[in-house]
C-alpha positions as CSV (number, residue, x, y, z in Angstrom):
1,X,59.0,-75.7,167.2
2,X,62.8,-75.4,168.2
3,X,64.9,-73.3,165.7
4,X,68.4,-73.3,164.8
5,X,68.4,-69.6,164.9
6,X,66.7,-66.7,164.1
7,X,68.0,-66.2,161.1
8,X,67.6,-69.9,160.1
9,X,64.5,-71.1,161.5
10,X,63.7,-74.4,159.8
11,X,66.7,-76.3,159.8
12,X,66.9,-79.7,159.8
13,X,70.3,-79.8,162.4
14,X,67.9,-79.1,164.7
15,X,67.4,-83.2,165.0
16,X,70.9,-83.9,165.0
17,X,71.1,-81.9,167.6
18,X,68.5,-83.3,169.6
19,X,70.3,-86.9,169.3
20,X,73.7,-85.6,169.9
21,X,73.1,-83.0,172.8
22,X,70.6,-84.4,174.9
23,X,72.0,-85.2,178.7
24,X,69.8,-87.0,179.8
25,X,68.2,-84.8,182.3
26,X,64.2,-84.4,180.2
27,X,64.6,-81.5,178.5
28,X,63.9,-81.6,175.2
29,X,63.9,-85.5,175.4
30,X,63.0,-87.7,172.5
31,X,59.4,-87.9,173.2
32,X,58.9,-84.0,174.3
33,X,56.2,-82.3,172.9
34,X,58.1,-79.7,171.4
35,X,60.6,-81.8,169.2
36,X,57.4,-83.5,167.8
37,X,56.2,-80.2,166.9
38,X,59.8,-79.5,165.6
39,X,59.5,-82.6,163.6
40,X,56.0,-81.9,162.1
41,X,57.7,-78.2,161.0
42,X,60.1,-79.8,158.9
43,X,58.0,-82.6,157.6
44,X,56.2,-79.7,156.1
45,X,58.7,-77.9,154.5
46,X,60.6,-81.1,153.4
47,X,57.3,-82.2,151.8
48,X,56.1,-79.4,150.0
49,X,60.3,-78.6,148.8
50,X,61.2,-82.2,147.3
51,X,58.9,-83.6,145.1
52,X,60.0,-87.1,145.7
53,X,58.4,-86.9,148.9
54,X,54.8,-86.8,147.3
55,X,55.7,-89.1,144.7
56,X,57.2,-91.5,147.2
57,X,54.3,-90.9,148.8
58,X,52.3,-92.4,146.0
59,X,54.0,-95.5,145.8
60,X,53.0,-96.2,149.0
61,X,56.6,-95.8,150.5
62,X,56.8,-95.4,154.4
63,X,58.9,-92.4,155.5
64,X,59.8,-88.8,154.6
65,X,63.6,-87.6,152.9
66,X,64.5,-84.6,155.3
67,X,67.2,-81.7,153.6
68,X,68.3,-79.3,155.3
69,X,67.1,-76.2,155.9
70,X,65.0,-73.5,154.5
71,X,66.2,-71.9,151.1
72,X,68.8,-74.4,151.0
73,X,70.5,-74.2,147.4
74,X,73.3,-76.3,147.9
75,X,73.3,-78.8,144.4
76,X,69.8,-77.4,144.0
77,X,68.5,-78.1,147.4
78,X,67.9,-81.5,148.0
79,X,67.3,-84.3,150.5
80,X,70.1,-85.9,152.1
81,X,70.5,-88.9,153.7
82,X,72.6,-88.1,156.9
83,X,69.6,-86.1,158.1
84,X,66.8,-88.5,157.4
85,X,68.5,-90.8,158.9
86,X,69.1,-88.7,162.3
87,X,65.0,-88.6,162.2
88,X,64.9,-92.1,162.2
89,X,67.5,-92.3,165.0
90,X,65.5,-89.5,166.9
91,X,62.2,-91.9,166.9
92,X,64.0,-95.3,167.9
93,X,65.4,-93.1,171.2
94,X,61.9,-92.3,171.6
95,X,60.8,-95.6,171.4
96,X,63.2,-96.6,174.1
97,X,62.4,-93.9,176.5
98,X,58.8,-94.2,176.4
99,X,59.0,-97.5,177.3
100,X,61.4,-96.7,180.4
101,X,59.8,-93.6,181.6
102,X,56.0,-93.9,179.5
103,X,53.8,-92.3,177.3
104,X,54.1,-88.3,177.2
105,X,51.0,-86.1,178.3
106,X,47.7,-86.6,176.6
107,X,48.5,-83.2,175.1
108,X,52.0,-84.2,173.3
109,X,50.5,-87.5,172.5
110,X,48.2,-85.2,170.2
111,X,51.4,-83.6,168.5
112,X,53.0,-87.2,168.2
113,X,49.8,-88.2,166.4
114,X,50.5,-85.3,163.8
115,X,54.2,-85.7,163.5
116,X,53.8,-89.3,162.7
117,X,51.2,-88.8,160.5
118,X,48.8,-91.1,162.2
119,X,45.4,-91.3,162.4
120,X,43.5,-89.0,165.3
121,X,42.3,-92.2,167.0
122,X,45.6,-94.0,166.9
123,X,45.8,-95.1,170.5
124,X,49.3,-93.6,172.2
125,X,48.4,-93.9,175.5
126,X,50.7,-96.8,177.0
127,X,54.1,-97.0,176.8
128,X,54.0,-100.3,174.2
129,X,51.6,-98.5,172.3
130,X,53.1,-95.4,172.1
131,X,56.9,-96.5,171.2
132,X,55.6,-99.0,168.8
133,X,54.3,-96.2,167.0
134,X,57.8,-94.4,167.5
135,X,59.8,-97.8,166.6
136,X,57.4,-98.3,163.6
137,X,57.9,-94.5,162.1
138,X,61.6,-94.6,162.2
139,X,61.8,-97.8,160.2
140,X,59.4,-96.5,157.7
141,X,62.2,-93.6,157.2
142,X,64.8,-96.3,157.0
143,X,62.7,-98.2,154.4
144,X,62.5,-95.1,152.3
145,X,66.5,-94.4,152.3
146,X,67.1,-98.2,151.4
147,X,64.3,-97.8,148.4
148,X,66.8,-94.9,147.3
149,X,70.2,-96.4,147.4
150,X,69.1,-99.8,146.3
151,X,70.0,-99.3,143.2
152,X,73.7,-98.6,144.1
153,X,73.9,-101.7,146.4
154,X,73.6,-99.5,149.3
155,X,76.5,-97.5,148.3
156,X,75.1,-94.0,150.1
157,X,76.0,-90.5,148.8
158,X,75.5,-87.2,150.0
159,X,72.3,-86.6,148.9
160,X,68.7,-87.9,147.0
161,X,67.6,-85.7,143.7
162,X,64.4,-84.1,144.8
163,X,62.9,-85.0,141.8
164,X,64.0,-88.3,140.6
165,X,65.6,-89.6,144.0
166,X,68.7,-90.7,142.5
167,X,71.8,-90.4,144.9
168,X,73.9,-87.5,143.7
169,X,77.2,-85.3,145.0
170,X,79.5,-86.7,147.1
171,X,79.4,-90.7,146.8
172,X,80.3,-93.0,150.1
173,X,79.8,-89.8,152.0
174,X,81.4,-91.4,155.7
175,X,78.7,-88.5,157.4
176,X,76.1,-90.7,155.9
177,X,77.2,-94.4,156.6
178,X,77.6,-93.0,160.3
179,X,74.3,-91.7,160.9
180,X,73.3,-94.8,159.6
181,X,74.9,-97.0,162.3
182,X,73.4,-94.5,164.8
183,X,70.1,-95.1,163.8
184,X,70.5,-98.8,163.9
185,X,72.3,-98.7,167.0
186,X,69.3,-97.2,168.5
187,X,67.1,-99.3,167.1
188,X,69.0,-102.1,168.7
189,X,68.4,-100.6,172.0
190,X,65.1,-100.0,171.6
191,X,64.6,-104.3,170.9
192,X,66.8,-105.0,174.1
193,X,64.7,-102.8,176.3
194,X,61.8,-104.1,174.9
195,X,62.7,-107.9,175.1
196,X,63.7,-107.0,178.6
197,X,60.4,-106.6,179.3
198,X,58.8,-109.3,178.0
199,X,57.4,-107.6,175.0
200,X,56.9,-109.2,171.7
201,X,56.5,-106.0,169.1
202,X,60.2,-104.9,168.1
């Protein structure tokens, strides 16, 4: 998995900075191996840290609350919003390039599978297939923020209690609406590619 640093392995800017510094020349691209394995990393750490990730879990609830980083203690440590919704912008731009450039390798297809948390059989192996998946992940994140700040009529703070999931610390944080409007402005072009060609699933 990429790391923030040596000293900060697991750290969740690590996805920000895969949607903010790519350059479009394939490495590290959305749909690269290595930020799926990235990805996986911190759905493990973010899962087993915030109990409101199992218990959203149980409710049936699409999507994982990303922190983060590692031993953060910041408020107590919890989820926040800006970077679970830089995931879900991370997997729309890897809807819209797999369906410009294809599916990955059969091998990364194998570490999508596990980042996603999808079934070993789930077939990846077009390009419709593969970003539906990618589509169909990141608005499974989005559906868990909006189950979170529903409650405040979509008023979005800093961060989600890892216990109870109520927003806390800094309310209308502007970081939060923005990454937001980056997600969903990813999403957007992800459907116009995809209407472009004629497909059906966005």
């Amino acid at each position: 998995f990429v790391q923030e640093s040596s000293n900060r392995q697991k750290d969740a800017a690590v996805i920000c900075a895969f949607n903010d510094g790519y350059s479009g020349d394939g490495f590290l691209s959305p749909t690269d191996g290595r930020v799926a394995n990235t990805i996986n990393t911190l759905n493990q750490l973010f899962h087993s840290t915030f109990p409101i990730n199992s218990r959203d879990d149980g409710l049936g609830l699409p999507g994982i609350l990303y922190g983060r980083y590692a031993g953060d203690h910041y408020a107590g440590g919890n989820p926040w919003i800006l970077t679970t919704n830089a995931l879900a912008q991370l997997y729309y731009r890897g809807a819209k390039e797999a369906l410009e450039v294809g599916p990955p390798s059969v091998e990364d297809q194998a570490k999508w599978r596990t980042a996603m948390r999808l079934e070993d059989d789930a077939d990846l192996s077009t390009a419709e297939s593969f970003s539906a998946a990618l589509a169909t992940t990141g608005d499974g994140v989005l559906t868990r923020v909006r189950y979170h700040i529903l409650g405040l009529d979509y008023h979005m703070y800093e961060q989600l209690d890892k216990n109870t999931g109520f927003e806390i610390s800094a309310s209308d944080l502007t970081w939060s609406y923005a990454t937001l409007l980056k997600a969903m402005h990813a999403r957007d072009a992800y459907v116009a590619t995809a209407k472009s060609m004629g497909l059906d699933r966005v």
